[in-house]
C-alpha positions in Angstrom: -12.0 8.5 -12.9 -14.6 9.5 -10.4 -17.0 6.9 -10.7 -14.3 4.4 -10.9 -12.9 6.0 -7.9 -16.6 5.4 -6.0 -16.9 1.7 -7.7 -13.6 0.9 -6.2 -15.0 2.3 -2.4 -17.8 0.2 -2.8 -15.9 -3.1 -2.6 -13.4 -1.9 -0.1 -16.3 -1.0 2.3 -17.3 -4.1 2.0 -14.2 -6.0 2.9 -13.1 -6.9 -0.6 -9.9 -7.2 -2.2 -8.8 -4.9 -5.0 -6.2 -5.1 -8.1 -5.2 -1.6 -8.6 -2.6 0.9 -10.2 -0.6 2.7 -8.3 2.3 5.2 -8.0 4.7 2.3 -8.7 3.6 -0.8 -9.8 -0.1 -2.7 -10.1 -0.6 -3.4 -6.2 -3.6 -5.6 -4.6 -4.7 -3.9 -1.9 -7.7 -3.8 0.8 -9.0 -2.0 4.0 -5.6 -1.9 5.9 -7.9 -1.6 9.2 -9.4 -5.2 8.2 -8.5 -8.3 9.6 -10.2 -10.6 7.1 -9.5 -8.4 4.1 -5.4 -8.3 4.6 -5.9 -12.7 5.3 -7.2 -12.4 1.4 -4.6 -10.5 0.4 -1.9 -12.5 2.5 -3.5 -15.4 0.4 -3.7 -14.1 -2.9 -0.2 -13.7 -2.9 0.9 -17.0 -1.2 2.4 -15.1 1.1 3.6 -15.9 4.6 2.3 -13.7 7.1 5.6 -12.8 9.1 6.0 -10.6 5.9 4.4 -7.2 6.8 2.5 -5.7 3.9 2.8 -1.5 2.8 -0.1 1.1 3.5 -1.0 4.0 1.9 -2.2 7.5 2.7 -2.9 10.6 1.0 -1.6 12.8 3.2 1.0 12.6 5.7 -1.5 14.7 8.1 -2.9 11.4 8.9 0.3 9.6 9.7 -0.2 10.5 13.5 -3.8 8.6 13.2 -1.4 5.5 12.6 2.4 6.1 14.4 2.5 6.5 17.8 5.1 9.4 17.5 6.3 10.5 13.7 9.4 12.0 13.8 10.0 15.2 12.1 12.7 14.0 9.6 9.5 11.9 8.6 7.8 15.0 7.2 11.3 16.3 5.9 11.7 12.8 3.9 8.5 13.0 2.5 8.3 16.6 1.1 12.1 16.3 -0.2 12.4 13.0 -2.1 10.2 13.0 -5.3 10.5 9.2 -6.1 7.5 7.1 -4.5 8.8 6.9 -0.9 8.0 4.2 2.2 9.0 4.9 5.5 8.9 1.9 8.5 8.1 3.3 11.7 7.7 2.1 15.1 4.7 2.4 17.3 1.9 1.4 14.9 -1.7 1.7 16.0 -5.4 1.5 14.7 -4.9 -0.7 11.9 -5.1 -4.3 11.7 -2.7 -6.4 13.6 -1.8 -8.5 10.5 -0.8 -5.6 8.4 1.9 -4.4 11.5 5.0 -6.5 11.7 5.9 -8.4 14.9 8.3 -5.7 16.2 5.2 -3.5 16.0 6.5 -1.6 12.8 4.5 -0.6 9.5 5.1 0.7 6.3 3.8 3.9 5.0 3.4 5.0 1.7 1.9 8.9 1.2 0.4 8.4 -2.2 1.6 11.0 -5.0 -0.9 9.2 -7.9 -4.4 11.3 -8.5 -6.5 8.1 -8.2 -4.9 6.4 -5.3 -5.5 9.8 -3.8 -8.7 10.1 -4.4 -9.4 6.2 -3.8 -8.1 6.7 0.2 -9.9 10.5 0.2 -13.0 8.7 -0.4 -12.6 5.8 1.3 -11.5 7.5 4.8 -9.1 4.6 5.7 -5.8 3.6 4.6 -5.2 0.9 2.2 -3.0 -2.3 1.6 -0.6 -2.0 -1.0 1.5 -5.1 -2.0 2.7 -6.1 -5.6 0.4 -7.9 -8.0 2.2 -10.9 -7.9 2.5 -14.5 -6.4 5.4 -13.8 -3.2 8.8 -14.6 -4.7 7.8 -13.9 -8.8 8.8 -11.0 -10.7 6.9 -7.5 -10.9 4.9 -7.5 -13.2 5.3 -4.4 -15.6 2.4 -4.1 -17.7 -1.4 -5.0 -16.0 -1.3 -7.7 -19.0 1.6 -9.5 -17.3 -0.2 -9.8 -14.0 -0.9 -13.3 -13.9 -4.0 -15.1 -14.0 -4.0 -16.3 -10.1 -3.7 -13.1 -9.4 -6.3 -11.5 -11.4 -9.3 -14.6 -10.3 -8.1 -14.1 -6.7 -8.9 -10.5 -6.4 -12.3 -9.4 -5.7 -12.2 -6.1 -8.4 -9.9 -4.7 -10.9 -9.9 -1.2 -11.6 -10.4 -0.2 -14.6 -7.8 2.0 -14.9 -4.6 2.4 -16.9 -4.2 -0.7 -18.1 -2.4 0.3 -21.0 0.2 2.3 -19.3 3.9 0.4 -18.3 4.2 1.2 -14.8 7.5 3.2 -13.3 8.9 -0.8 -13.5 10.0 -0.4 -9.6 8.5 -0.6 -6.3 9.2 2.3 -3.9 12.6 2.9 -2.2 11.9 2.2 1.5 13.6 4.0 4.9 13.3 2.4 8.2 12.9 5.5 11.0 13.6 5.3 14.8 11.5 7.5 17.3 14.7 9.4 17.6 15.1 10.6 14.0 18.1 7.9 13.0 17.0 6.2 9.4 18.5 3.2 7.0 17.6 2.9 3.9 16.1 -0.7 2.9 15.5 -0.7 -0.1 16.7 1.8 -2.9 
């Protein structure tokens, strides 16, 4: 894992794209603090860029490098809810503009998958994590249903799991206010 975890680096320093598995599902993903990179992923996916994209960290230390204020229940969510978790939160900052939605919000993930963790450790930044698919088609569950757009668009696949079916769902995702109040979004 740790040499694929270094090849992996390699092409995300360079402003690459990535096909990758995660905690969830097979995500593509890139430098999150890249302008050009998240344009590739935006048209990988055939996707319109109104539609924020996810980020993930390995540690919800670094949230604050990212939010402008994290609310405590943010932590509390986070170390109580064992299912892959995103939270939407206001205020984001230092990352790309095309990753942040227009009412200045953006998706966090805090990884819980050993080589998504170590992938970001390494890397330093956070990454882009959207669904291996063309916007609009199904997940797909197994890395040989990803579909062939998909895998000539990105720049590298991970070698990686392959075999494995993935938990089948993306994450459940919670929209928080500076003041604490949440929604959920998606379950």
């Amino acid at each position: 894992m740790e040499q694929e975890v270094l090849k992996t680096v390699e092409f995300l320093s360079k402003g690459k794209t990535i096909l990758y598995p995660t905690d969830t599902i097979w995500g593509i993903g890139c430098d999150a603090t890249s302008y050009r990179a998240v344009e590739k992923v935006y048209r990988i996916k055939q996707r319109v860029a109104k539609k924020s994209l996810i980020v993930l960290l390995d540690n919800a230390d670094k949230l604050e490098k990212y939010v402008e204020v994290v609310p405590g229940i943010a932590y509390d969510l986070i170390d109580s809810i064992t299912t892959p978790l995103t939270i939407i939160f206001p205020g984001a900052k230092n990352l790309s503009k095309n990753v942040i939605a227009e009412d200045k919000t953006i998706a966090i993930r805090i990884i819980r998958d050993e080589f998504c963790e170590a992938l970001i450790r390494e890397f330093g930044k956070p990454i882009v994590s959207t669904s291996a698919n063309i916007s609009g088609e199904p997940n797909p569950i197994l890395f040989s249903k990803i579909s062939k757009k998909i895998l000539d668009g990105v720049d590298y696949v991970v070698d990686l799991h392959r075999a494995d079916v993935s938990f089948n769902r993306p994450s459940r995702i919670i929209k928080i206010e500076v003041n604490g109040a949440f929604k959920v979004i998606r379950e």
